[in-house]
ZASEBA-729139 format. One record per atom (N, C-alpha, C): atom name; residue number from 0; x negated, y negated, z negated. Coordinates in steps of 0.001 Angstrom, whole numbers, plus 500000, padded with zeros to 6 digits. Each point is the difference from the previous one (the first is absolute). Last residue first. Layout:
rec atom->CA, nr->NUM, east->X, north->Y, up->Z
...
//
This chain:
rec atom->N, nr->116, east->836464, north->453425, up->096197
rec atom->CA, nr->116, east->501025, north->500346, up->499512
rec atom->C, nr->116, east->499994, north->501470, up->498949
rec atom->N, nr->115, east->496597, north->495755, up->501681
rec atom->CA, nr->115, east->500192, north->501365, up->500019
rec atom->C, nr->115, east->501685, north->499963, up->499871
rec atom->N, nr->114, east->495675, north->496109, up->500360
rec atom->CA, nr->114, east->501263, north->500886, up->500522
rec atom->C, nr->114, east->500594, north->501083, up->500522
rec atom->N, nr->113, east->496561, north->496597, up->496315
rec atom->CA, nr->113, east->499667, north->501075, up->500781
rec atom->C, nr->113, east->502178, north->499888, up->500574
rec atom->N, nr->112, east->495311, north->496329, up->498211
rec atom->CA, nr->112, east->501466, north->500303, up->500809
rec atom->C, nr->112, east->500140, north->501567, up->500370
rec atom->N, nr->111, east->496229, north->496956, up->496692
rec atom->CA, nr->111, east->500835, north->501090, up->500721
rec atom->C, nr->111, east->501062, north->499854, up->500246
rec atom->N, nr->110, east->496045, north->495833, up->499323
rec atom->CA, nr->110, east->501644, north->500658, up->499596
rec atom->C, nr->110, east->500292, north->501065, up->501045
rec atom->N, nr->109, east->494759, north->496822, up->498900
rec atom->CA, nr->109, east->500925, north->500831, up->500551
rec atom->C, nr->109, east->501576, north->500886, up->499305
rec atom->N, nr->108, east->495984, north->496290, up->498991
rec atom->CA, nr->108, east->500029, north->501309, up->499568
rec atom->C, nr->108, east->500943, north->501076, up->500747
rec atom->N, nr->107, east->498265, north->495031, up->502584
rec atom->CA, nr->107, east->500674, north->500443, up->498746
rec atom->C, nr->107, east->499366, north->501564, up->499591
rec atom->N, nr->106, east->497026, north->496259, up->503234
rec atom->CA, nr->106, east->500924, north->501323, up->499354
rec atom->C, nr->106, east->500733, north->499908, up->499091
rec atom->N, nr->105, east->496606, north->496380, up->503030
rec atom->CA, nr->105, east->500636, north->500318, up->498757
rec atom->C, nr->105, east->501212, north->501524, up->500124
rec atom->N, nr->104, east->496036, north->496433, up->502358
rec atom->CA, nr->104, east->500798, north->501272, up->500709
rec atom->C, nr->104, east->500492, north->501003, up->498655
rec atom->N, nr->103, east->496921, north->495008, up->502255
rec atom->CA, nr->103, east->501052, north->500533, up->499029
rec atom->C, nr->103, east->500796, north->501074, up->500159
rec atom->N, nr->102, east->497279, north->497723, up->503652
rec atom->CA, nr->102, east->499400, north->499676, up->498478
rec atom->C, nr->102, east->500162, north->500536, up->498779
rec atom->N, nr->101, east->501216, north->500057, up->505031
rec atom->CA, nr->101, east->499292, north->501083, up->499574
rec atom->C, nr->101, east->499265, north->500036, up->498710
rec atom->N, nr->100, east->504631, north->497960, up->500894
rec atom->CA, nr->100, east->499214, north->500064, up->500821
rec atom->C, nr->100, east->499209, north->501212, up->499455
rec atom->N, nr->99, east->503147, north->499577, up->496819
rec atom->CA, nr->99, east->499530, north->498631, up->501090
rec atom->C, nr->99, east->498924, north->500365, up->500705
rec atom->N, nr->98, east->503758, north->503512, up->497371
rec atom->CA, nr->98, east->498769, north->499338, up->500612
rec atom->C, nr->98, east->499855, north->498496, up->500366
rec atom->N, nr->97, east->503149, north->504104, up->496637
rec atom->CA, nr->97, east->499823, north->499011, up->500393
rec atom->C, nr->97, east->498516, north->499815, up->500905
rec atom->N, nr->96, east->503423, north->504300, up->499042
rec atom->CA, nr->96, east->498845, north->499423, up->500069
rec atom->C, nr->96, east->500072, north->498128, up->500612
rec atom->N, nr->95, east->502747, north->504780, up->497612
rec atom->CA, nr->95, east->500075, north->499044, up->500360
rec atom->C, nr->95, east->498451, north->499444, up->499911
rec atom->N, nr->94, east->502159, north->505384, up->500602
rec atom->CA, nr->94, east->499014, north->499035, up->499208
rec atom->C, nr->94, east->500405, north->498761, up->500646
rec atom->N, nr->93, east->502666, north->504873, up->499353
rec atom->CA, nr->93, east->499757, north->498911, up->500256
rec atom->C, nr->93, east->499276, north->499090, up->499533
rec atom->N, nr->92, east->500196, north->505685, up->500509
rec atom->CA, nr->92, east->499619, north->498827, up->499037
rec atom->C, nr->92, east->499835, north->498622, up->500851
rec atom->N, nr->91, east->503094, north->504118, up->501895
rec atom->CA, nr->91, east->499005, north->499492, up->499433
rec atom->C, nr->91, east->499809, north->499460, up->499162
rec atom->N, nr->90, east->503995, north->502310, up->503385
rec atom->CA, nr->90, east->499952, north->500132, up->498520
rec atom->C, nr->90, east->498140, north->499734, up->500344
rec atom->N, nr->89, east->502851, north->500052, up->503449
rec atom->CA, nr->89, east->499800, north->498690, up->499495
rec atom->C, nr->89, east->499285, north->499921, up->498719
rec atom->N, nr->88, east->501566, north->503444, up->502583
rec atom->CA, nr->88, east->498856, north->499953, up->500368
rec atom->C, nr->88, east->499314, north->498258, up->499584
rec atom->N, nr->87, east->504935, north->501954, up->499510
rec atom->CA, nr->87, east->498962, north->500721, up->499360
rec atom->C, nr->87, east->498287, north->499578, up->499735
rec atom->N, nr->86, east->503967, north->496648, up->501335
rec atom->CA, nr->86, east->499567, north->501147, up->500407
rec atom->C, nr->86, east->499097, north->500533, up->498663
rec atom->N, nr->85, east->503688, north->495548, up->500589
rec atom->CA, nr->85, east->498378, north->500542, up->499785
rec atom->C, nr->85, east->499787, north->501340, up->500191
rec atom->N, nr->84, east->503501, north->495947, up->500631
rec atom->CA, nr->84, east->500065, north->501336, up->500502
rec atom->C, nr->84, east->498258, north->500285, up->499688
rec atom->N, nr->83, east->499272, north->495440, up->498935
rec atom->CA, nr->83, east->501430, north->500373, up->500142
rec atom->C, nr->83, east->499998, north->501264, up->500881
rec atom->N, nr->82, east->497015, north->495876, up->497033
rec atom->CA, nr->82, east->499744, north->501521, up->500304
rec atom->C, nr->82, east->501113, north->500416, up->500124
rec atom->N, nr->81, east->497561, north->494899, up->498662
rec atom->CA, nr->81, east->501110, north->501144, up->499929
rec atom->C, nr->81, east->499705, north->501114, up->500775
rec atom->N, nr->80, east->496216, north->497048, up->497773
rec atom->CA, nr->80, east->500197, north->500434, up->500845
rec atom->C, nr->80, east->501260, north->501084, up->500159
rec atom->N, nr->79, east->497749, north->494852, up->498046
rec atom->CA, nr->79, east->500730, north->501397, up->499785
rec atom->C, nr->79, east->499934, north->500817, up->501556
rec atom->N, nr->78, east->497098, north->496343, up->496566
rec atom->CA, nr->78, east->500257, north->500143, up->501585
rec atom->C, nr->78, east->500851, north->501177, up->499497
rec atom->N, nr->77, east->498476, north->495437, up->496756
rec atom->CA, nr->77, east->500795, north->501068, up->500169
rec atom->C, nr->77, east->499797, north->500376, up->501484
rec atom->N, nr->76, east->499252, north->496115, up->497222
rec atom->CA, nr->76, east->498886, north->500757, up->500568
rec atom->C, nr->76, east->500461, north->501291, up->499689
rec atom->N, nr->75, east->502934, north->496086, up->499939
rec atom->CA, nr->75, east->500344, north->501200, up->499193
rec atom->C, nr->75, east->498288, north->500947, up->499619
rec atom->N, nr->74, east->500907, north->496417, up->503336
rec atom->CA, nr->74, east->500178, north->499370, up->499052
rec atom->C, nr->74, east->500049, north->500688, up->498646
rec atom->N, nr->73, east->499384, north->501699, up->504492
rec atom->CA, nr->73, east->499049, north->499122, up->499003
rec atom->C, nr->73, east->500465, north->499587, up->498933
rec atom->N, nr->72, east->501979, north->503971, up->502686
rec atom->CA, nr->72, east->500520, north->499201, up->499131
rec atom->C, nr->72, east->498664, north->499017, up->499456
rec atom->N, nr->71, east->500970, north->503847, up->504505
rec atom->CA, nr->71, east->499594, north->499229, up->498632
rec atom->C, nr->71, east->500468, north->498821, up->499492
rec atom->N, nr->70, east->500955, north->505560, up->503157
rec atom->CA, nr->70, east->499955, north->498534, up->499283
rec atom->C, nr->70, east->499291, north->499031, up->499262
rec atom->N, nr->69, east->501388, north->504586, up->503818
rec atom->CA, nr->69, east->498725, north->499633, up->499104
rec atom->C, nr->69, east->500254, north->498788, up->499930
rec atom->N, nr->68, east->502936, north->504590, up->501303
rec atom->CA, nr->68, east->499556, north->498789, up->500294
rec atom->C, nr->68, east->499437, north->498791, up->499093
rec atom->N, nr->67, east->501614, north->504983, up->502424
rec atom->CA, nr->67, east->499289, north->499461, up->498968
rec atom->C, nr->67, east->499963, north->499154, up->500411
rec atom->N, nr->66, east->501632, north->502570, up->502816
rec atom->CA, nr->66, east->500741, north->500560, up->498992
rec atom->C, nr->66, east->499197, north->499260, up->498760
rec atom->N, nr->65, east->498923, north->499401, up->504717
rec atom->CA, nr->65, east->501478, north->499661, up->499657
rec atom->C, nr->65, east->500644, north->501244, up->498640
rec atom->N, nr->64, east->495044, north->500823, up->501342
rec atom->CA, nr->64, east->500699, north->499143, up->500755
rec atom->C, nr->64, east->501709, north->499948, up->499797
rec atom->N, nr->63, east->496295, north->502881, up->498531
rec atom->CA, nr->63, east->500703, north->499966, up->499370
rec atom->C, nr->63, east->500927, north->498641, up->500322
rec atom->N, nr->62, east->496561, north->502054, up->502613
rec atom->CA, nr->62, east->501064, north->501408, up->499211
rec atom->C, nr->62, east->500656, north->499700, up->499020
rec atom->N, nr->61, east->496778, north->497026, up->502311
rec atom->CA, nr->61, east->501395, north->499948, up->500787
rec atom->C, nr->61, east->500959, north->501307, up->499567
rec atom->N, nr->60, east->497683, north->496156, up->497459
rec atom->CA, nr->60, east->499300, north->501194, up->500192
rec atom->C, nr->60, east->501262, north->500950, up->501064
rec atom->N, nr->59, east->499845, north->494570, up->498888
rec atom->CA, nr->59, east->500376, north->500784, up->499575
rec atom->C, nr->59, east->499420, north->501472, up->500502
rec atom->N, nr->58, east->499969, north->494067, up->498768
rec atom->CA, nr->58, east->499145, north->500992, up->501433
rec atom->C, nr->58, east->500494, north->501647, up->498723
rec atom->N, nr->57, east->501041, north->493833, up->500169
rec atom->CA, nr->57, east->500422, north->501023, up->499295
rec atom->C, nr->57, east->499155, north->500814, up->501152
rec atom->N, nr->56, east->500471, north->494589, up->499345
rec atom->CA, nr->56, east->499801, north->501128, up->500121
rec atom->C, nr->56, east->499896, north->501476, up->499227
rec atom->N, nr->55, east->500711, north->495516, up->498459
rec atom->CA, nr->55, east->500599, north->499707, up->501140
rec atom->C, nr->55, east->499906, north->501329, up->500881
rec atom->N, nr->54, east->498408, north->498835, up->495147
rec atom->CA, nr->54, east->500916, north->501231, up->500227
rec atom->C, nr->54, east->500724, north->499602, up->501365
rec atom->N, nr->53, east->495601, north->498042, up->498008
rec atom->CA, nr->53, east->501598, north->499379, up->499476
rec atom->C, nr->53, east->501344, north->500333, up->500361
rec atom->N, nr->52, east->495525, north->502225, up->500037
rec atom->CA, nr->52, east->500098, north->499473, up->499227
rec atom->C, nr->52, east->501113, north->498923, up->499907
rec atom->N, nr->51, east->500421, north->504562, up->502847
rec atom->CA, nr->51, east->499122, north->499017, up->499701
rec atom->C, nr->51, east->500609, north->499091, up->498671
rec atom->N, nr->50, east->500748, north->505505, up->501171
rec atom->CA, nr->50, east->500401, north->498475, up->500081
rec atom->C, nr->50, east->499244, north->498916, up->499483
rec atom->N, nr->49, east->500614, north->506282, up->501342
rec atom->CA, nr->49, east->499211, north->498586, up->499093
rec atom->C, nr->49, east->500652, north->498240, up->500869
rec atom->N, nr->48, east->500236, north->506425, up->499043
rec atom->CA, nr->48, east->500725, north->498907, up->500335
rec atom->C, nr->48, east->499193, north->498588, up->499600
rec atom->N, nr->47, east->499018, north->505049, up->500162
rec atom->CA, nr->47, east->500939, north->499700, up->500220
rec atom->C, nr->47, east->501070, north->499101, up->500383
rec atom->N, nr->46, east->494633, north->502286, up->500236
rec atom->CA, nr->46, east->500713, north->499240, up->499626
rec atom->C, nr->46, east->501721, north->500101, up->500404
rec atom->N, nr->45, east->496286, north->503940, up->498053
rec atom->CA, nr->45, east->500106, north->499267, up->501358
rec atom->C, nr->45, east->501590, north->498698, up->499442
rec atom->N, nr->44, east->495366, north->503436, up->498513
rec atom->CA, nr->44, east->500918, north->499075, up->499314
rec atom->C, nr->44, east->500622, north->499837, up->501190
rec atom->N, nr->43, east->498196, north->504980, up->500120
rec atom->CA, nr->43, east->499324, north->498721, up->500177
rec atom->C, nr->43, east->501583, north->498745, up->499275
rec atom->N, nr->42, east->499537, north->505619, up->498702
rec atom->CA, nr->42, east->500428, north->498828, up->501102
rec atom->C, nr->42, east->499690, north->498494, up->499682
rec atom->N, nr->41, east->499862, north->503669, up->496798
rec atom->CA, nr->41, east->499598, north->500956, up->501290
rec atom->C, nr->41, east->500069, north->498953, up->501162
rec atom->N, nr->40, east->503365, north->498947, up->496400
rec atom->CA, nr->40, east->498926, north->501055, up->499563
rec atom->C, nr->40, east->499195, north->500448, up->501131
rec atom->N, nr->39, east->503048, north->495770, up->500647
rec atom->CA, nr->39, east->500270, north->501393, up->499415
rec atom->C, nr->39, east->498829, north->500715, up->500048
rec atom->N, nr->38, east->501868, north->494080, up->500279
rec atom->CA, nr->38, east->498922, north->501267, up->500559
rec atom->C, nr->38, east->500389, north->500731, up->499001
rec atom->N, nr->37, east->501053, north->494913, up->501823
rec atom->CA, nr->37, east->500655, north->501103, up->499430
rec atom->C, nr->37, east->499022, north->500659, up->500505
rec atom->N, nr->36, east->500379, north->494280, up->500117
rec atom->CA, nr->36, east->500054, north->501429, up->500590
rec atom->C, nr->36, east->500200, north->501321, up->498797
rec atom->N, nr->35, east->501238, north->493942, up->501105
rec atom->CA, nr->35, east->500303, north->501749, up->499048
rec atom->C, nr->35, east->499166, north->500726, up->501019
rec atom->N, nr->34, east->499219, north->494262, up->499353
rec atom->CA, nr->34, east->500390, north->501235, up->500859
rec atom->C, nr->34, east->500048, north->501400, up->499206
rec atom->N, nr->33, east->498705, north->494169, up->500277
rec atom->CA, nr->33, east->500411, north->501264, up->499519
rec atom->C, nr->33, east->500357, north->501006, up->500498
rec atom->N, nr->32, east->497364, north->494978, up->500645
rec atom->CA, nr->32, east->500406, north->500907, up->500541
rec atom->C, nr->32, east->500383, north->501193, up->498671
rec atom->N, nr->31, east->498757, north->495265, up->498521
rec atom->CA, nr->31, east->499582, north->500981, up->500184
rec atom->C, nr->31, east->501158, north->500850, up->500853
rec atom->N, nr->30, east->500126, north->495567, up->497516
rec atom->CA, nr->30, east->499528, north->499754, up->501158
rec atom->C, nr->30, east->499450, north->501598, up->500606
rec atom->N, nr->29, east->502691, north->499061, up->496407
rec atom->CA, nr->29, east->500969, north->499601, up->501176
rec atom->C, nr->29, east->498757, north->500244, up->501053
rec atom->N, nr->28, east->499095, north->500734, up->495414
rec atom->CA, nr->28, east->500501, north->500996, up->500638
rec atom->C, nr->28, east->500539, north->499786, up->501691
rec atom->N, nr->27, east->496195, north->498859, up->496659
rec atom->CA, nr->27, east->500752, north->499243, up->500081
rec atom->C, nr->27, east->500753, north->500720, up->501586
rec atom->N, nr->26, east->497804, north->502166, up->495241
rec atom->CA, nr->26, east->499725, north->499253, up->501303
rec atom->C, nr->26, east->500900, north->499754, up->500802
rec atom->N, nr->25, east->500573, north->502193, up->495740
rec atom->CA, nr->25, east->498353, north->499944, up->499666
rec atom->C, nr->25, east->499264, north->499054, up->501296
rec atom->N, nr->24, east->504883, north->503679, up->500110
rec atom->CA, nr->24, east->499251, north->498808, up->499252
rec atom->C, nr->24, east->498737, north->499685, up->499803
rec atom->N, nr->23, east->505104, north->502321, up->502524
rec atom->CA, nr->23, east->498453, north->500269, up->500078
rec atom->C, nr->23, east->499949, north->498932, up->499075
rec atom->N, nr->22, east->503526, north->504146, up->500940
rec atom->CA, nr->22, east->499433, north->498536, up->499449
rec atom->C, nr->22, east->498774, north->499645, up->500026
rec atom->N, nr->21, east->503454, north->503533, up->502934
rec atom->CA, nr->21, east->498658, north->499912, up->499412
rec atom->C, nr->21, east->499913, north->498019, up->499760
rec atom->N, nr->20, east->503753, north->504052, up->501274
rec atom->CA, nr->20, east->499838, north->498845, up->499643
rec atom->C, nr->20, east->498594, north->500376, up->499502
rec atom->N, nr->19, east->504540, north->503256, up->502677
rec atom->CA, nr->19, east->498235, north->499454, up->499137
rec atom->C, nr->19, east->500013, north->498631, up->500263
rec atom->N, nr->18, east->504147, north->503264, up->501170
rec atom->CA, nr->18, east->499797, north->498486, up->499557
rec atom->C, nr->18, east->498859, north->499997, up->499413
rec atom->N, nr->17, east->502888, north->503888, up->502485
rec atom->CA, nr->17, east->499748, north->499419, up->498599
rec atom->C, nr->17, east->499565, north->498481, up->500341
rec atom->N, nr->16, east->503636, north->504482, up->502102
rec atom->CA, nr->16, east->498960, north->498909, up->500386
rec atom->C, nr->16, east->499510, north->499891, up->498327
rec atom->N, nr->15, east->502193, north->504351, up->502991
rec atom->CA, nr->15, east->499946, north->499251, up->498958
rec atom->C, nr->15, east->499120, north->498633, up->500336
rec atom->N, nr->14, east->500239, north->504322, up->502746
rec atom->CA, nr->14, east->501094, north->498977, up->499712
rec atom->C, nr->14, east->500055, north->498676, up->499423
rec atom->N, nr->13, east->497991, north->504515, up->497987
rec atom->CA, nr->13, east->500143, north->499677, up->501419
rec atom->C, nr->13, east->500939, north->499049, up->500239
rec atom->N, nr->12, east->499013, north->500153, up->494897
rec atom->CA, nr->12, east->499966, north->500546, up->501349
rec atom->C, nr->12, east->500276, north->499672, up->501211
rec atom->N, nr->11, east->496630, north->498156, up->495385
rec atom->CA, nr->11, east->501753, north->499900, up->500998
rec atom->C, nr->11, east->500173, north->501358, up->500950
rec atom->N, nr->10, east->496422, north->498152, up->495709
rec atom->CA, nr->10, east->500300, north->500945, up->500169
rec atom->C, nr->10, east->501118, north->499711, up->500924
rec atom->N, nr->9, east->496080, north->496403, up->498903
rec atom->CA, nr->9, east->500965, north->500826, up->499439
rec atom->C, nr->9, east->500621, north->501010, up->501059
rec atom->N, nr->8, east->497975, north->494664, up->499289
rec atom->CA, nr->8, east->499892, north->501057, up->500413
rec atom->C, nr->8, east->500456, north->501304, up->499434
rec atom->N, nr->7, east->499231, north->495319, up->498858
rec atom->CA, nr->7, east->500911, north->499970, up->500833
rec atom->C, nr->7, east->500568, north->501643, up->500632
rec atom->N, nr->6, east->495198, north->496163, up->498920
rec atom->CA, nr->6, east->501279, north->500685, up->499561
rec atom->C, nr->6, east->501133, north->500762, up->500539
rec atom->N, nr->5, east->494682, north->497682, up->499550
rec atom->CA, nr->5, east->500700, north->500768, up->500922
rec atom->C, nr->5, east->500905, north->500076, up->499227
rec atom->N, nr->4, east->496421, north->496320, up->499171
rec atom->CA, nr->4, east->500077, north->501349, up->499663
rec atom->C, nr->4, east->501665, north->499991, up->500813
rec atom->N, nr->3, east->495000, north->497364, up->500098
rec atom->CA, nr->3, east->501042, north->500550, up->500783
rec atom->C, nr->3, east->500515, north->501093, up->498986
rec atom->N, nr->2, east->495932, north->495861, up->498929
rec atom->CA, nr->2, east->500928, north->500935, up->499942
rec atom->C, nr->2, east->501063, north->500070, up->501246
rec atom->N, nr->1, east->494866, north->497395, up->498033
rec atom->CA, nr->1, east->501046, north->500183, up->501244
rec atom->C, nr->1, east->501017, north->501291, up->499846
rec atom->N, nr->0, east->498466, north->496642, up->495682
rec atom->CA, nr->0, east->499531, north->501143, up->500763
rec atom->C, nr->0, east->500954, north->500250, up->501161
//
């Protein structure tokens, strides 16, 4: 079965960084685009970060430009996404999404991030 599941997520304050991870299984991971987005109660999904299928490229959301940065591991079918000086306004539910083209368009369950103090 096609799976994504999210990890990683949790309680920091301002400042603070973390480290999500989403495993994927059920399809053949190298050849699919990935990418994080994030969404809060009342507000549309919007993306955060995505990288191609053999990770030569990278594309970042520009409010969170040089403070995140989006990885993968085929070999692992692993994508991470670090997270450094995080804000308040950072606090969401992170989702990982795999695609190929317009054929395939897979979801994880999503990981809370909140940043408070």
């Amino acid at each position: 079965e096609v799976q994504l599941v999210e990890s990683g997520g949790g309680l920091v304050q301002p400042g603070g960084s973390l480290r999500l991870s989403c495993a994927a299984s059920g399809f053949t991971f190298s050849s699919y685009a990935m990418s994080w987005y994030r969404q809060t109660p009342g507000k549309e999904r919007e993306l955060v970060a995505s990288i191609t299928s053999a990770g030569g490229n990278t594309n970042y959301a520009d409010s969170m430009k040089g403070r995140v940065t989006i990885s993968r591991d085929n070999a692992k079918n692993t994508v991470y996404l670090q997270m450094n000086s995080l804000k308040p306004e950072d606090t969401a539910v992170y989702y990982c999404r795999a695609k190929y083209g317009s054929m395939v368009d897979v979801w994880g369950q999503g990981t809370q991030v909140t940043v408070s103090s």
